[in-house]
C-alpha atoms as one frame of an Amber mdcrd trajectory, in Angstrom:
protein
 -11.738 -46.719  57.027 -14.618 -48.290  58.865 -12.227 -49.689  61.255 -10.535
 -46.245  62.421 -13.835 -44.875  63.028 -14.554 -47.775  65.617 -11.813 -47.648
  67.148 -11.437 -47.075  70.757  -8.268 -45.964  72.338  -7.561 -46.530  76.166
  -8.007 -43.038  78.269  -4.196 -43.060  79.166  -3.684 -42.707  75.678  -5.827
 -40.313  74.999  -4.073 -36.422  75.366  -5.975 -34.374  77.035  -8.194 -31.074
  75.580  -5.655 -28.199  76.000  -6.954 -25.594  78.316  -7.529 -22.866  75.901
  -9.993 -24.912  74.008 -12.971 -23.336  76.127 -12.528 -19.847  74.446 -13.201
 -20.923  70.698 -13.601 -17.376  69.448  -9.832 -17.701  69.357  -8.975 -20.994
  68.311  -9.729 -22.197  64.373 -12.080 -25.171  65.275 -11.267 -27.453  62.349
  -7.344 -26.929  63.316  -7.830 -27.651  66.711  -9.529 -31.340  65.632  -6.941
 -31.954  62.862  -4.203 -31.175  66.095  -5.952 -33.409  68.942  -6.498 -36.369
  66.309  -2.859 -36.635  64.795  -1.984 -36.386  68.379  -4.373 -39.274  69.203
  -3.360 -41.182  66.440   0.133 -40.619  66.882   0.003 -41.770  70.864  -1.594
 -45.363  69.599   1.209 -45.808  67.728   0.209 -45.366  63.959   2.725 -44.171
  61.642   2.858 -40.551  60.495   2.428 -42.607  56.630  -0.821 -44.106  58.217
  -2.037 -41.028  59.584  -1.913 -39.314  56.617  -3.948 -41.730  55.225  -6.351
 -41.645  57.608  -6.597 -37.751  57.821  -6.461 -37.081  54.121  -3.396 -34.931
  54.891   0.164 -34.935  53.663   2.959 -36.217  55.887   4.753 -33.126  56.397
   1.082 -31.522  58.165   1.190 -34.307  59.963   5.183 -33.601  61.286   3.874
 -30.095  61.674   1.232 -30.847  63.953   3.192 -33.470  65.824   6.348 -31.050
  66.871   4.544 -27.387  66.284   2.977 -25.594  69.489  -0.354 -25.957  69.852
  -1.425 -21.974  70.137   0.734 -21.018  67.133  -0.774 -23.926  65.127  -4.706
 -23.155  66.305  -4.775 -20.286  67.574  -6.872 -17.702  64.843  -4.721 -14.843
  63.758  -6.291 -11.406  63.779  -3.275  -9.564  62.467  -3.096  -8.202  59.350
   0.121  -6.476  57.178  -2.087  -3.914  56.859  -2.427  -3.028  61.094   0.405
  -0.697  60.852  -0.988   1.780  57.752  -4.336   1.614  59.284  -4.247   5.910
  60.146  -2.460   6.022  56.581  -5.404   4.369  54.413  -8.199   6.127  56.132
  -6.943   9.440  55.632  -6.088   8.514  51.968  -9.062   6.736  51.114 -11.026
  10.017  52.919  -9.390  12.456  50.917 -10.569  10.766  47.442  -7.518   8.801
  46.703  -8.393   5.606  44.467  -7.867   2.238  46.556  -5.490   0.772  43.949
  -3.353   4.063  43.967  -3.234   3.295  47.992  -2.219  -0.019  47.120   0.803
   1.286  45.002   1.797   3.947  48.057   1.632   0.632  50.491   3.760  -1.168
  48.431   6.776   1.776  48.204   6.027   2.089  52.557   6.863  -1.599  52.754
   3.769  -3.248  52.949   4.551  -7.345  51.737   1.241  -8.664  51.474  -1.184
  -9.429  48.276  -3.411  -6.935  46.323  -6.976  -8.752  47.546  -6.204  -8.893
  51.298  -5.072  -5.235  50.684  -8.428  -4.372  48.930 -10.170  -6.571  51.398
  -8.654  -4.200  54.314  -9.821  -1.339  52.684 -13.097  -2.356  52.357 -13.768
  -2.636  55.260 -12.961   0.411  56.163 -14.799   2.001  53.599 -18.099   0.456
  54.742 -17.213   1.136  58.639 -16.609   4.713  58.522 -18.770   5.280  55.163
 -15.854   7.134  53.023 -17.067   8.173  49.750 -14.686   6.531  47.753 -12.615
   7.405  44.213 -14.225   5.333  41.125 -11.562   6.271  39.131  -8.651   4.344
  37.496  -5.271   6.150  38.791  -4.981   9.650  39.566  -3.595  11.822  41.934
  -6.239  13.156  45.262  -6.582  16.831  43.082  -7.620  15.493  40.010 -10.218
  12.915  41.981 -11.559  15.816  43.774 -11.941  17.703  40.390 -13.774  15.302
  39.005 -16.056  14.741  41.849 -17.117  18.188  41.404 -18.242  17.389  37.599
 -20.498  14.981  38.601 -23.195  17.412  39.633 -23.138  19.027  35.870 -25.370
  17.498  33.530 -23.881  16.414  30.637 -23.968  14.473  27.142 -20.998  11.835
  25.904 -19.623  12.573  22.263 -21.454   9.141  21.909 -24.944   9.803  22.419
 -24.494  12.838  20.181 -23.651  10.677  17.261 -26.385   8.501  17.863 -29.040
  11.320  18.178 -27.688  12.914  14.998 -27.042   9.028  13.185 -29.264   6.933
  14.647 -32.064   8.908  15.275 -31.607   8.116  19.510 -33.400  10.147  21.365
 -32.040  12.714  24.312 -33.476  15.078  26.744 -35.265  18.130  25.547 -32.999
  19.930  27.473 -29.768  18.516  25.838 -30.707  18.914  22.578 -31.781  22.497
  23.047 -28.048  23.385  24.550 -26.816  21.234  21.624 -28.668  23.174  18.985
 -27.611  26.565  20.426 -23.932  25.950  21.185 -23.422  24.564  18.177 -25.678
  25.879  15.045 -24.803  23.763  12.539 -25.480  20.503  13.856 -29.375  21.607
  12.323 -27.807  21.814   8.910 -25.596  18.247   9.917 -29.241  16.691  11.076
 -31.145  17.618   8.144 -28.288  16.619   5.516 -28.453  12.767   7.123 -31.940
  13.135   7.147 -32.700  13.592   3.967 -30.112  11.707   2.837 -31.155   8.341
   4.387 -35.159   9.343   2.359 -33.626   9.321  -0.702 -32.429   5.810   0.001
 -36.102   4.766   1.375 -37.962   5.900  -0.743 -35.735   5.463  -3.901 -36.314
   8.601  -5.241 -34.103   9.999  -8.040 -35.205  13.649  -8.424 -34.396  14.033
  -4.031 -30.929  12.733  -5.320 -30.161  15.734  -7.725 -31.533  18.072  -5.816
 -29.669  16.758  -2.391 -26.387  17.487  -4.486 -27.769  21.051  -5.806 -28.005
  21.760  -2.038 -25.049  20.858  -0.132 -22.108  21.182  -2.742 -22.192  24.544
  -2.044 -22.666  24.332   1.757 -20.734  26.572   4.050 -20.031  23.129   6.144
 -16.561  21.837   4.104 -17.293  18.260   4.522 -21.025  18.653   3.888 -19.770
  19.919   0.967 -17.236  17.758  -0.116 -19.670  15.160   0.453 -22.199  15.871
  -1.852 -19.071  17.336  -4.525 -18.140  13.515  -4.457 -21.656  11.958  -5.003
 -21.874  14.293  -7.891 -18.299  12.888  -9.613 -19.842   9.313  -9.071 -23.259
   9.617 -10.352 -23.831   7.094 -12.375 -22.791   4.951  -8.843 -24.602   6.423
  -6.431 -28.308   6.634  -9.240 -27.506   2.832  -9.285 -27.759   2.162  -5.995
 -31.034   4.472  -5.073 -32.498   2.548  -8.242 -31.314  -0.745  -7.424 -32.274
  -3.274  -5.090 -29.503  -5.143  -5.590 -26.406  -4.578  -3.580 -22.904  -5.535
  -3.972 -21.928  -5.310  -0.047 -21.707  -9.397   0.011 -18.846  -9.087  -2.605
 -17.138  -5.981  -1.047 -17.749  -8.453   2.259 -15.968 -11.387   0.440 -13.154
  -9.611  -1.104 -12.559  -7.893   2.710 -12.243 -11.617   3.685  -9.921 -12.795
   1.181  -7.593 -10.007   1.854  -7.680 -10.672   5.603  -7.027 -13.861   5.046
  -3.881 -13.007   2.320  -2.585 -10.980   4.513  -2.362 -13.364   7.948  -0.335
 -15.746   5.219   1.661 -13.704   4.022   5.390 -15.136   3.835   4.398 -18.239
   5.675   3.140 -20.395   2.262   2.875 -20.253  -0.972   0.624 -19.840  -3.822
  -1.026 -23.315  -3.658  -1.796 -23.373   0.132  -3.105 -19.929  -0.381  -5.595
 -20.877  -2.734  -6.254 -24.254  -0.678  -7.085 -22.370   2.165  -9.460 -19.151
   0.070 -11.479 -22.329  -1.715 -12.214 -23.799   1.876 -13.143 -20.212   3.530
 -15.806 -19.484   0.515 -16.813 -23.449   0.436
């Protein structure tokens, strides 16, 4: 390798700079070297095997570069599939139209290339003439605009509402004041898990009894059913506001064991079964 790098070839062998080399805006400057050195190379003689070698390039770049014209090979191209639907994206992408749903519409107009240089394309025109664009999945322009106008209303997801009422999260005073209003009995939903998860902290029997005297005869149905089944499993439920002990590690195990039965099922038998139960509870 050291010796190709010191070698000197005689000026009538060398091929002289094509004229276009002087604008190199337009010419790709490590294809233009890779060109004028197989060419080089190739005029002192050394095989297209050799230069290959040399170049760290396969043989058929080298042909290429050898027999190929010199602008097509160089020469940076500015065109892009998506030239001819440039009036057709901006005034999709401007009237709220999602850039993957333009992407499908290019594809049925003929448009051959790949989904990044497509999203590429239409990113820059996004940023160059600032278009709001559609954050949404798939939809049609009506239902984009639709939902563009429901941004500016304040709103709560069914989420945070079961984690204000669960999980004690807390929301806007203003949200929780439309919530209690619009719907009434979310008060009586909030003070039933309320006082609910007290009986469990402070292990109090007597809240028990009269949690069950209070909402079995709610007007809310599955309030009511609720506490209807507490009271049929009594002697359960007193156990486990008494007890410290729990049995969710065997419920946990058992869950396990079933998951585990039920993967295998019809692919072993009985022995590899309980093979496999012993080593998941080892």
């Amino acid at each position: 390798m050291e010796q190709v790098k010191q070698l000197q070839l005689p000026e009538s062998l060398v091929k002289k700079m094509h004229c276009d080399v002087d604008k190199p805006l337009d010419y790709n400057e490590k294809s233009v070297q890779l060109y004028h050195a197989i060419h080089e190379y190739s005029e002192a003689r050394y095989s297209k095997r050799a230069i290959s070698k040399m170049l760290h390039c396969s043989r058929n770049t080298v042909t290429k570069y050898l027999e190929g014209d010199y602008d097509s090979l160089c020469r940076k191209n500015f065109y892009s599939g998506m030239d001819q639907f440039y009036d057709y994206v901006i005034k999709e992408l401007s009237s709220g139209v999602s850039r993957k749903d333009v992407f499908r519409s290019l594809i049925q107009k003929g448009y051959k290339g790949g989904q990044t240089a497509a999203y590429d394309y239409m990113n820059k025109i996004i940023e160059r003439f600032q278009i709001d664009i559609a954050v949404y999945r798939s939809s049609s322009s009506d239902a984009v605009q639709k939902k563009k106008k429901l941004q500016k209303y304040d709103h709560i997801s069914r989420n945070g509402i079961f984690r204000f009422l669960w999980m004690n999260h807390e929301i806007t005073d203003r949200h929780k004041s439309y919530l209690m209003d619009a719907y009434p009995q979310l008060k009586t939903l909030k003070s039933c898990i309320r006082e609910f998860r007290e009986i469990f902290q402070k292990k109090n029997m007597p809240c028990l009894y009269l949690f069950i005297e209070k909402y079995k005869n709610s007007d809310l149905k599955e309030i009511s059913r609720f506490a209807s089944g507490l009271e049929k499993d009594l002697s359960a439920v007193e156990n486990a506001v008494a007890s410290p002990l729990s049995n969710g590690f065997v419920e946990g195990t058992n869950s396990k064991l079933k998951m585990i039965k039920r993967t295998m099922y019809g692919r072993c038998g009985k022995e590899l079964l309980a093979a496999k139960l012993i080593l998941s509870n080892s």
